[in-house]
C-alpha positions in Angstrom: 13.1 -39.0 1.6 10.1 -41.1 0.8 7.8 -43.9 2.1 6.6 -47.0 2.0 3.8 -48.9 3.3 5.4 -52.3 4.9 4.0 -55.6 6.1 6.7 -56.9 8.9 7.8 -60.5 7.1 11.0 -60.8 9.3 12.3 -59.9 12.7 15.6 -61.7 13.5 18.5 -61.6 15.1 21.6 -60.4 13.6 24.7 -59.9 15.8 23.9 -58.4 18.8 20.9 -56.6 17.3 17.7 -57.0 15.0 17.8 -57.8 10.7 14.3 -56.0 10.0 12.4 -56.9 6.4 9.0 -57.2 4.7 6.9 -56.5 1.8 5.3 -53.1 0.4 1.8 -53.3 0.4 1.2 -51.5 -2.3 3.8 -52.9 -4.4 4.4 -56.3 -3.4 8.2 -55.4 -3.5 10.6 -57.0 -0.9 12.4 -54.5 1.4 15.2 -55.3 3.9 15.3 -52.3 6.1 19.0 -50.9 6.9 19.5 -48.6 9.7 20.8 -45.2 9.4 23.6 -45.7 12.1 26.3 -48.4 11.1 25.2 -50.8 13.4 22.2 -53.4 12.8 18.9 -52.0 15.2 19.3 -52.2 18.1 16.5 -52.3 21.3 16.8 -48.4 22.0 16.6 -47.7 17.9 13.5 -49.6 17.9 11.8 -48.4 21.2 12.4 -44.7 19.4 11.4 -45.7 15.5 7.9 -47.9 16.5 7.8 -48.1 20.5 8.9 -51.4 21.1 12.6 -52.3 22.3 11.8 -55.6 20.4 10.7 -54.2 17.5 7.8 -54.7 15.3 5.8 -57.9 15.5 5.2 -60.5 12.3 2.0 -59.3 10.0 2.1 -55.9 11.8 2.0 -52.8 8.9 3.8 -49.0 8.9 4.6 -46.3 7.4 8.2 -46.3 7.2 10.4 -43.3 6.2 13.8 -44.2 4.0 16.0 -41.7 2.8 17.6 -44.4 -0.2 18.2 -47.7 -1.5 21.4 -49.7 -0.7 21.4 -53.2 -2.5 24.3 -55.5 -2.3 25.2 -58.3 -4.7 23.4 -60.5 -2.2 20.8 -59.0 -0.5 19.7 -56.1 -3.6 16.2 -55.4 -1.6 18.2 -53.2 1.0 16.8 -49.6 1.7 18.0 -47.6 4.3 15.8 -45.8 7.0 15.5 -42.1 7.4 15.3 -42.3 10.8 12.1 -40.9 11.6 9.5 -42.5 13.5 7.5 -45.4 11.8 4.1 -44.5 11.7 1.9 -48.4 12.6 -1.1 -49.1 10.3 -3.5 -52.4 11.1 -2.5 -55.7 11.2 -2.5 -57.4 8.0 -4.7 -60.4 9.0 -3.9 -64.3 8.9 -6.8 -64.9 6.9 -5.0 -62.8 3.6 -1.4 -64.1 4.6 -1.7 -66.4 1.6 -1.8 -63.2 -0.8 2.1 -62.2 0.8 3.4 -65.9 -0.1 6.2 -66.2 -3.0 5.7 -68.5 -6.1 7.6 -71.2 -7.2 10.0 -72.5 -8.2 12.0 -70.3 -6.0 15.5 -68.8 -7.2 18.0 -69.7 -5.1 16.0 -72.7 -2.7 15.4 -76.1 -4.1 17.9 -75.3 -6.5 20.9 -76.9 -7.0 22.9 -74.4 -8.8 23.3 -72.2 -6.0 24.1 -75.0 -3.3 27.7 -75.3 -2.1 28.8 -79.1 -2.7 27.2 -81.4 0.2 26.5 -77.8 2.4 22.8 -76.7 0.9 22.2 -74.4 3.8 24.8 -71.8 2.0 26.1 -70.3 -0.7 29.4 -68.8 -1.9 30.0 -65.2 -3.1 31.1 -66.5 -6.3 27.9 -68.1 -7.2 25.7 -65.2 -6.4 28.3 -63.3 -8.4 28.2 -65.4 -11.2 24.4 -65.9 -11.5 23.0 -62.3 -9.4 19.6 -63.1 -7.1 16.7 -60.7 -8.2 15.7 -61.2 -4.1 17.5 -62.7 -1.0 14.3 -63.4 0.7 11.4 -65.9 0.2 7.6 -66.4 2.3 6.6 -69.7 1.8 4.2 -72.0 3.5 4.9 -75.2 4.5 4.0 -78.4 6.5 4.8 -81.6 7.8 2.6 -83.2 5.1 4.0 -81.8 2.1 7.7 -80.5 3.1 8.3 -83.0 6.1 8.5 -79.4 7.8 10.6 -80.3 11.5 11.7 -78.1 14.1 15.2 -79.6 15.5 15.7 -77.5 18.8 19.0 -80.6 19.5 21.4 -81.8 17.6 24.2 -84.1 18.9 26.6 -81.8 16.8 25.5 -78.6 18.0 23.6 -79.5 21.3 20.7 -76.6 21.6 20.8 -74.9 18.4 16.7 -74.1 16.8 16.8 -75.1 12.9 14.6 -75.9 10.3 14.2 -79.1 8.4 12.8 -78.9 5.3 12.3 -80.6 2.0 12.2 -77.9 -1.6 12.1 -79.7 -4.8 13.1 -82.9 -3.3 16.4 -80.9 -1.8 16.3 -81.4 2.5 17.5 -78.4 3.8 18.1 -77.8 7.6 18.5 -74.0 7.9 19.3 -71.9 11.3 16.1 -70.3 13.3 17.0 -66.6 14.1 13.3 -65.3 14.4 13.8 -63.6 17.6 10.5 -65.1 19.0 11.6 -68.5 18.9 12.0 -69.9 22.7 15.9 -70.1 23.5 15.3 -72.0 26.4 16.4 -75.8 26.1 14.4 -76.5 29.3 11.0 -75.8 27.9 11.5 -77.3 24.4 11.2 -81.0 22.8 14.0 -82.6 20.7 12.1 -81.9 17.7 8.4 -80.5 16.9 6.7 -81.3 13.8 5.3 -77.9 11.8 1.7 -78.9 11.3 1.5 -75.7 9.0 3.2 -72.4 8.9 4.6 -69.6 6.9 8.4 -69.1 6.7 10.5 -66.2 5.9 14.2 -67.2 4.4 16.8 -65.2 4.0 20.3 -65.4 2.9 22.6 -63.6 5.6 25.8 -61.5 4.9 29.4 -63.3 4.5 30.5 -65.7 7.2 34.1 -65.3 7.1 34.8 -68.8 9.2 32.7 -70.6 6.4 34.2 -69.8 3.3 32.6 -66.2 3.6 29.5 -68.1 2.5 26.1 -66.6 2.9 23.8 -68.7 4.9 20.2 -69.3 4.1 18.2 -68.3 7.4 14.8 -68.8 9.1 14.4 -65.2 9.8 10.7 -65.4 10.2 8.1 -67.9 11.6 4.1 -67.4 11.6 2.1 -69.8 12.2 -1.3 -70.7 10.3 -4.6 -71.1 11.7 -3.4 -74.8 12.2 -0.7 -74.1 14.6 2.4 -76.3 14.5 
C-alpha cells in the first residue's frame, strides 16, 4: 500500500455512480482513482472513504490510500484505492488554481489526429491504439473571450442535455457535462450561458458500445474563476 497527496480535479457521474480523479500535489501526476469493489463509487463508498455520500468537492486535498496502479490503453493514470479512509488536507485555493492547469498544445484536444471523421467529441479504440495517450485527462481554462466557451443546457436534438461548446486550436468541440454539480433541472436553467471564465476538467470515458465503442471526451469537472461564468 502507499499514498498520495491528491487535489480533487474531477467528480462526475459515471453510470449510476461517481468517476473520481485529480492531481498529486507533490508530483503533479494525474490520477484517476478506481475503486476496490467492481463497481464505480458509489454514495455509501464515499460517505465511508471521506464522509460525504457525494463525495469530495472540486479543489478539496487528501490523503488517499491505493493498494496499485491499473492503467488501460485509454485512461493509463488509473490507480486503484486501498479502501481505507481518505484522510482531507486544506483546500487548495482559487488563487493557485492556475499552477494545476495543463499546457498546450494538448494531446488528444484540438487535434485532429485523434478525432473520428465529422464526430470530434470521440475517439475510436483503434486510434488510441495506434498512437497510445501519455494522459486521458486535461485542466484547462477557458472563456467566452478566447474559446467562445458556451454552456448549451438545450438542444433541439437532445432536448435537456448540459454540454460544452468550445473552440481548441480552431477545432469547436461540444462535449457532454457529467460534473455531478451541474443543475439537472431544465426549469431553473437558460438555453445557453456564456462561460465568462472557468477551469475545465476533460476526460476521455470508457468504450460506448452503441457508438462504435468510441471513447467520449467528457466535461467531468467545472470550477469556476474568480470571474464567475
Amino acid at each position: 500500500m502507499y499514498t498520495r497527496d491528491i487535489v480533487i480535479l474531477a467528480n462526475s457521474k459515471k453510470f449510476h455512480g461517481h468517476c473520481i480523479a485529480g492531481k498529486d500535489l507533490n508530483t503533479g501526476e494525474w490520477v484517476r482513482l478506481i475503486n476496490n469493489k467492481p463497481e464505480p463509487f458509489t454514495g455509501t463508498d464515499l460517505l465511508f472513504l471521506c464522509n460525504r455520500e457525494s463525495g469530495p468537492d472540486l479543489l478539496e486535498g487528501y490523503t488517499i490510500p491505493f493498494s496499485e496502479k491499473c492503467p488501460e490503453y485509454y485512461q493509463p493514470e488509473n490507480e486503484r484505492i486501498s479502501g481505507e479512509k481518505w484522510n482531507l488536507l486544506k483546500n487548495y485555493t482559487v488563487e493557485k488554481i492556475h499552477e494545476l492547469e495543463d499546457t498546450l498544445p494538448y494531446e488528444w484536444l484540438g487535434n485532429h489526429q485523434y478525432d473520428f471523421a465529422d464526430h470530434y467529441d470521440r475517439i475510436l479504440p483503434d486510434t488510441i491504439k495506434k498512437r497510445p495517450v501519455r494522459k486521458s485527462l486535461i485542466f484547462h481554462k477557458l472563456s467566452y473571450a478566447t474559446d467562445t466557451a458556451e454552456i448549451i443546457y438545450f438542444a433541439a436534438k437532445t432536448g435537456f442535455r448540459p454540454s460544452l461548446r468550445i473552440k481548441c486550436n480552431g477545432i469547436q468541440y461540444t462535449l457532454k457535462i457529467t460534473d455531478i454539480k451541474i443543475p439537472q433541472d431544465p426549469a431553473v436553467r437558460p438555453v445557453t450561458e456564456r462561460v465568462k471564465s472557468a477551469y475545465v476538467t476533460i476526460g476521455l470515458g470508457h468504450q460506448f458500445e452503441a457508438a462504435d465503442n468510441a471513447h467520449f471526451k467528457l466535461v467531468v469537472g467545472i470550477i469556476r474563476s474568480t470571474e464567475g461564468y
